[in-house]
C-alpha positions in Angstrom: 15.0 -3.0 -5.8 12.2 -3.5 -3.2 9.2 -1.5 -2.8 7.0 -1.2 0.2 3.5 0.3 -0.3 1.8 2.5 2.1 -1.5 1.5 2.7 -4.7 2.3 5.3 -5.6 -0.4 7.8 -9.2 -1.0 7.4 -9.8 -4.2 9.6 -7.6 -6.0 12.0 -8.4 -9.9 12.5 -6.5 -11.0 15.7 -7.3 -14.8 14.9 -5.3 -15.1 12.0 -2.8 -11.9 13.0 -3.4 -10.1 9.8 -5.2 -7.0 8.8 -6.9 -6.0 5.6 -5.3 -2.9 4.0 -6.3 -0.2 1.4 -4.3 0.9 -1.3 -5.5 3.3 -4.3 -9.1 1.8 -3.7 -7.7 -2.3 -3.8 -7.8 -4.0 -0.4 -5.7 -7.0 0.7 -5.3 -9.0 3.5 -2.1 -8.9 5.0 -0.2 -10.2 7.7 0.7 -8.7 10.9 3.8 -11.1 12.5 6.7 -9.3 11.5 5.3 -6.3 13.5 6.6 -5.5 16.8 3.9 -3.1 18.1 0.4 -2.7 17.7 -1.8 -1.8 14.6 -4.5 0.1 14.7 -7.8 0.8 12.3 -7.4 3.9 10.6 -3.4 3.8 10.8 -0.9 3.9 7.9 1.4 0.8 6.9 4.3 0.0 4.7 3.8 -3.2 3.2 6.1 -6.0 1.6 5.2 -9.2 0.0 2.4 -9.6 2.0 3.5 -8.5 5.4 3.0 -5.2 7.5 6.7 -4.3 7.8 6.2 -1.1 10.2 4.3 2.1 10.3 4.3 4.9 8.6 3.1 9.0 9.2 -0.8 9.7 7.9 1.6 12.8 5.9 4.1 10.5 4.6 1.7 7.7 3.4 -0.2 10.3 1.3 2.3 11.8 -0.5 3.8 8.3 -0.8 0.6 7.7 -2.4 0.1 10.2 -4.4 4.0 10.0 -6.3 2.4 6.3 -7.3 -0.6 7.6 -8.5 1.5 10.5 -11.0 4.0 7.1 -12.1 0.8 4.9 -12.9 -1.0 7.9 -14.9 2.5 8.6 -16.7 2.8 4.5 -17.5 -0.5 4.5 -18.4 0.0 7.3 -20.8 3.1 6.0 -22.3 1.4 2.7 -23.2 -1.2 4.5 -24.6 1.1 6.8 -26.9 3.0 2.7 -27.8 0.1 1.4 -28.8 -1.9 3.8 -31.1 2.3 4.7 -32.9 1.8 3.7 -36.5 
């Protein structure tokens, strides 16, 4: 299974046709040639391996966002539990 992470644009750099993207306070670069239209600061992306497959609605992206945030806590949490088990 393949998962594509929303993420805020927060720079575009039109010389090397990538953008650098936020994601739960990480940023990336990431590139923009599989894209058919124009990105824009400030917009929401899904991206893939290290390529901005499309956009995606400000709404969407956050709650996107926020289902990853409640799977990381509830990891987090269960390794916790695994490794204090006697």
């Amino acid at each position: 299974m393949c998962l594509a992470i929303p993420s805020k644009v927060v720079a575009i750099n039109k010389e090397t046709n990538s953008a650098t993207l936020e994601t739960l306070g990480v940023q990336r670069e990431a590139s923009l040639d599989l894209m058919d239209e124009e990105v824009s600061i400030g917009e929401y992306v899904l991206l893939h391996i290290g390529y901005i497959m499309s956009k995606i609605d400000e709404e969407d992206a956050l709650e996107s966002i926020k289902l990853y945030q409640q799977m990381i806590e509830s990891m987090e949490d269960e390794y916790v539990d695994e490794e204090y088990r006697v």
